[in-house]
C-alpha positions in Angstrom: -23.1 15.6 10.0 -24.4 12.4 8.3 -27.3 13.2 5.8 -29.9 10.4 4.9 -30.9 9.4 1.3 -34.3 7.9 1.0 -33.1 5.1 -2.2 -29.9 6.4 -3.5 -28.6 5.3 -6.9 -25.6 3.6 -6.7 -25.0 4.0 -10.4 -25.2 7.8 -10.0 -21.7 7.5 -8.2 -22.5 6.4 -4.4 -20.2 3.9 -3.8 -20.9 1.1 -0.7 -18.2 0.6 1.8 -16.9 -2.5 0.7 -16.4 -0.8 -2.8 -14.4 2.4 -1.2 -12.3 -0.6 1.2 -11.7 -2.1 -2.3 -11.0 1.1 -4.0 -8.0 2.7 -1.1 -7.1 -0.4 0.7 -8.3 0.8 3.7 -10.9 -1.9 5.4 -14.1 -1.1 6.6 -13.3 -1.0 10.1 -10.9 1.3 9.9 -13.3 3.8 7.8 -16.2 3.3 10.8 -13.2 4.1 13.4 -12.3 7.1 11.0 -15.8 8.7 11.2 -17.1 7.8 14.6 -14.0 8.4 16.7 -12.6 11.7 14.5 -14.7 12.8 11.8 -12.0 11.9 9.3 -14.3 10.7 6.8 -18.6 11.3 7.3 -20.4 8.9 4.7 -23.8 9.8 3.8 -27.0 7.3 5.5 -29.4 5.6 3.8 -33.0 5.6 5.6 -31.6 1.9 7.1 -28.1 3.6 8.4 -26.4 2.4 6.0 -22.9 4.0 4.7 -22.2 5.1 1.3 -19.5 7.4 0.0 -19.2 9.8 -3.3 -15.9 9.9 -5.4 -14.8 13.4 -2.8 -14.9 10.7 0.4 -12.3 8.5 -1.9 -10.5 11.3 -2.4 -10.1 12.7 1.3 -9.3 8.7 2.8 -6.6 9.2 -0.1 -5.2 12.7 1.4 -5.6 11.3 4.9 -3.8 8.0 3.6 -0.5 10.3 2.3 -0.8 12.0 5.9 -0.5 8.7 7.9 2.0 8.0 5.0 4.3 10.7 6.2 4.2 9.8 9.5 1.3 11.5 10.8 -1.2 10.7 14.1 -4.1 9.6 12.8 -5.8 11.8 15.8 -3.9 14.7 14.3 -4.9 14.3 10.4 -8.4 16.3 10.9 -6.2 19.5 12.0 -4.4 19.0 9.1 -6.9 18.3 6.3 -8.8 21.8 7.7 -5.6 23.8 8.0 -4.6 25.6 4.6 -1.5 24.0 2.8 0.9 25.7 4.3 0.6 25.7 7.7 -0.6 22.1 7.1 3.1 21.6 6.2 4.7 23.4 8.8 2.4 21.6 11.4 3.2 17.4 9.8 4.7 14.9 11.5 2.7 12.4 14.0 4.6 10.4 17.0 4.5 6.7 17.0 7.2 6.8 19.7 4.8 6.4 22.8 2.7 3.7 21.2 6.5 1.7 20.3 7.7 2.3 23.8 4.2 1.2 25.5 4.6 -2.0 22.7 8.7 -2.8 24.4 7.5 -2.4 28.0 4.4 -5.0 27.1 7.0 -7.0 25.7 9.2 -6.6 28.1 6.7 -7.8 30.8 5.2 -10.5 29.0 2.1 -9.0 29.0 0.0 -10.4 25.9 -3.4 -9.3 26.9 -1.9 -5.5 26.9 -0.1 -5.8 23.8 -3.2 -7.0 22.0 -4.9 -4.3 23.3 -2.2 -1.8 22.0 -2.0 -3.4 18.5 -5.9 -3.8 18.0 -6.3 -0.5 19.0 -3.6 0.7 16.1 -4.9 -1.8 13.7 -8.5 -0.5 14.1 -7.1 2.9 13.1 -4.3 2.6 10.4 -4.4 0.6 7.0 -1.6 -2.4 7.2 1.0 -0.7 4.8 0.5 2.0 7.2 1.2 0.4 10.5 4.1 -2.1 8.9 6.4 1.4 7.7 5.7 3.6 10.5 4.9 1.4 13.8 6.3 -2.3 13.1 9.3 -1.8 11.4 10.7 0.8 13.6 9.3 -1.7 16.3 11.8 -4.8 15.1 14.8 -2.5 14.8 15.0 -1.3 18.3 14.0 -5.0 19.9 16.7 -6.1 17.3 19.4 -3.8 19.1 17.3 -4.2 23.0 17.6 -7.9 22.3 21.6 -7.6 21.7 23.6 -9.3 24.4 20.5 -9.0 26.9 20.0 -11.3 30.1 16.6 -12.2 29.1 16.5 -11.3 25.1 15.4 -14.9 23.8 12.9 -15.2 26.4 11.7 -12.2 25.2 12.1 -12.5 21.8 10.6 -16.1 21.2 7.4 -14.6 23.5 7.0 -12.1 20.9 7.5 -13.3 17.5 5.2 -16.4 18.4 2.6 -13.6 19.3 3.3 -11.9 16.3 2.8 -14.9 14.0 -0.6 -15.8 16.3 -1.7 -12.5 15.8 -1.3 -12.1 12.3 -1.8 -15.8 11.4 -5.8 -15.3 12.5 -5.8 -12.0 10.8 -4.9 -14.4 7.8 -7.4 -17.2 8.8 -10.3 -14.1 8.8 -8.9 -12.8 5.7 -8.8 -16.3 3.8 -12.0 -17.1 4.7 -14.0 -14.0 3.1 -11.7 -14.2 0.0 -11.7 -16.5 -3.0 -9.4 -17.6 -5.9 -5.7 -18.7 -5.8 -3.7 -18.2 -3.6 -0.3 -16.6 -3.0 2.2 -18.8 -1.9 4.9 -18.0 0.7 7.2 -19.8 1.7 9.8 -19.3 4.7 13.4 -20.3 3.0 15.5 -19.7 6.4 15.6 -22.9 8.9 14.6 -20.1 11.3 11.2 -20.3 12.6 8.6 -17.4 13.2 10.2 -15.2 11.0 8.6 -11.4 11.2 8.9 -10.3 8.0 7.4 -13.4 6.4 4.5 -13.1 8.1 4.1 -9.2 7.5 4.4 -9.6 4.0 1.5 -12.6 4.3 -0.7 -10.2 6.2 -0.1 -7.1 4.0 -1.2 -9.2 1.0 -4.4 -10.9 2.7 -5.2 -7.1 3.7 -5.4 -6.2 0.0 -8.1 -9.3 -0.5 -5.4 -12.1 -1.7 -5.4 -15.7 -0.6 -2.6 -16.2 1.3 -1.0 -19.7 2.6 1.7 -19.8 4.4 4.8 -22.5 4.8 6.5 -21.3 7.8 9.7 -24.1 6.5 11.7 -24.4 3.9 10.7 -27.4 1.0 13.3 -29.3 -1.7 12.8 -28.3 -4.9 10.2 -31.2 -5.9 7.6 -31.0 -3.1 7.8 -26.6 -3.8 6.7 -27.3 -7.5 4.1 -29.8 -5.8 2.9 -27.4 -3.6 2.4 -24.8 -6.2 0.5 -27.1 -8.4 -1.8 -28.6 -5.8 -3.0 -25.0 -4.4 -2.8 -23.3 -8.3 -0.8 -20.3 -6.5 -1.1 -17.8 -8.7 2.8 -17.0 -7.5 5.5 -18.2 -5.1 7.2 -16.0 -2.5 10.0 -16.8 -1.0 11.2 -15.4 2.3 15.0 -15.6 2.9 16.1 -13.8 6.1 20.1 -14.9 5.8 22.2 -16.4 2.7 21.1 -18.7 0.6 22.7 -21.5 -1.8 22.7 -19.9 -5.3 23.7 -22.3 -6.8 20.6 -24.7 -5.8 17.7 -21.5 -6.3 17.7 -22.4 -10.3 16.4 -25.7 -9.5 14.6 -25.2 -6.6 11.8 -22.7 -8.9 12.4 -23.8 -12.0 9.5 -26.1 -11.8 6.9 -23.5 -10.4 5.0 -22.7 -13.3 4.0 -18.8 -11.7 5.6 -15.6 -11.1 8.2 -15.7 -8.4 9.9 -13.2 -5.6 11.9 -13.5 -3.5 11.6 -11.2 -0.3 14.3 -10.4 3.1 18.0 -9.5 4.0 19.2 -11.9 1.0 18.0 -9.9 -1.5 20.8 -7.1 0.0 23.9 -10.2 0.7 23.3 -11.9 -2.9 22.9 -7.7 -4.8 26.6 -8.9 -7.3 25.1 -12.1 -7.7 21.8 -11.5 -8.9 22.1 -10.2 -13.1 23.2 -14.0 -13.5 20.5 -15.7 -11.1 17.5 -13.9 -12.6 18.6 -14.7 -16.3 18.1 -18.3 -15.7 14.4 -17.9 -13.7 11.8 -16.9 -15.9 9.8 -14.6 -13.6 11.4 -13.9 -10.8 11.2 -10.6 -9.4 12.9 -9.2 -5.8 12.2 -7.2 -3.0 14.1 -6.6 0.0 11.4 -5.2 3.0 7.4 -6.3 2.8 6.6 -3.2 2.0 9.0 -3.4 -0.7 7.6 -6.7 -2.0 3.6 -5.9 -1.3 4.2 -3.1 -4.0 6.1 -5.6 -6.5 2.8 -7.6 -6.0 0.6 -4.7 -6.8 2.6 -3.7 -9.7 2.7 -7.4 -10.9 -0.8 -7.5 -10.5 -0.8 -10.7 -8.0 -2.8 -8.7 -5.6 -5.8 -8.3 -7.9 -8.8 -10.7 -7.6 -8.2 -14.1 -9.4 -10.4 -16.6 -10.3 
């Protein structure tokens, strides 16, 4: 039950919504679905409705975030929060294979109004980190082996990905627009277009209120330092889904005056190679999944408001 407070003090400790968001990375849509369609988290009201939350609310949207973490429904996390620890523990352990297989059969039938209906629906629930580990990844590994030798595959395939980057392209259009300061820059090294993982590491750093542009091609080594100076990026990320030229990478950063990663499958096909690469590029960090490279981001501390 929601409890009104005639002219609460925020300096006391109530915290607005936009300061929790801030605080857990979870946006405030997500915390409005939380409360109104599970009780997950109830804020207390001010006399004009509106939400604010107390340093225990932070603390259970943390528990519930390790929950969804591990895998969990986010319809089943109440049971769990209320259930002592260890039958809590004996009881973990959501399904995200019905959602995936409802996801490949709206694929499967070209059907893009249902499959944004499927995906707002999760996005309204889960945070981004969230829905990239337990629902997207999973999701690209078992089109990856559907799409294998398949009478139909690239039709298929091409349908999706240029729904996926549609989808997440407005999420960072949205994002981009509320947020200020410079930007991260990413940059798709493969000659392949539409590449997932790109553009889920774009929209897991616009979700933690970072500028993001994205260049969906590859540039030479002149017009990448350009780039980076024009916008001020406050870093360059490259994406590299298949082998690159070594030998060329030294000189095609060495000009970009920011911190550096490099993100994708290269990071694993170049592992002997890269003690010598990284000794000769200042700042240059590496991460093989988005999830892998949105926490090098955090821990770099690219992710936290710039001017």
């Amino acid at each position: 039950m929601t409890s009104s407070l005639a002219a609460p003090d925020l300096s006391s400790g109530w915290l607005p919504i936009r300061e929790v968001s801030r605080l857990t990375g979870v946006n405030p849509v997500t915390l409005r679905a939380w409360e109104r369609r599970y009780g997950l988290v109830v804020p207390h009201r001010t006399a004009k409705g509106h939400r604010l939350f107390d340093i225990g609310h932070v603390a259970r949207i943390q528990e519930i975030l390790t929950w969804l973490n591990r895998g969990v429904a986010v319809s089943q996390v109440k049971a769990l929060l209320d259930a002592p620890a260890a039958e809590a523990a004996v009881n973990a352990g959501g399904d995200w294979l019905p959602l995936r297989q409802s996801l490949i059969l709206a694929i499967g039938s070209l059907a893009e109004r249902r499959l944004d209906e499927l995906f707002n629906q999760a996005m309204s629930l889960y945070p981004p980190a969230t829905l990239c580990e337990q629902l997207m990844l999973p999701l690209l590994a078992e089109l990856d082996n559907r799409w294998q030798g398949q009478f139909g595959a690239q039709m298929e395939r091409v349908f999706f990905l240029s729904w996926l980057r549609s989808k997440l392209g407005a999420r960072l259009y949205h994002n981009n627009r509320q947020q200020r300061g410079k930007p991260l820059l990413l940059v798709n090294q493969s000659d392949v277009p539409m590449e997932p993982m790109l553009w889920m590491t774009a929209w897991l750093a616009s979700s933690a209120d970072c500028p993001v542009e994205v260049f969906d091609w590859p540039l030479p080594p002149g017009e990448l330092a350009l780039a980076v100076e024009r916008l001020g990026a406050r870093a360059v990320v490259l994406y590299a889904g298949k082998s690159l030229n070594m030998a060329q990478l030294p000189r095609l950063l060495s000009k970009c005056h920011c911190a550096k990663l490099l993100v994708g499958p290269a990071v694993r096909i170049h592992r002997s190679e890269w003690p010598a690469i990284t000794a000769r590029i200042d700042d240059l960090s590496l991460a093989d999944t988005p999830l892998a490279a949105h926490s090098r981001l955090h821990f770099l501390g690219l992710l936290q408001p710039q001017p």
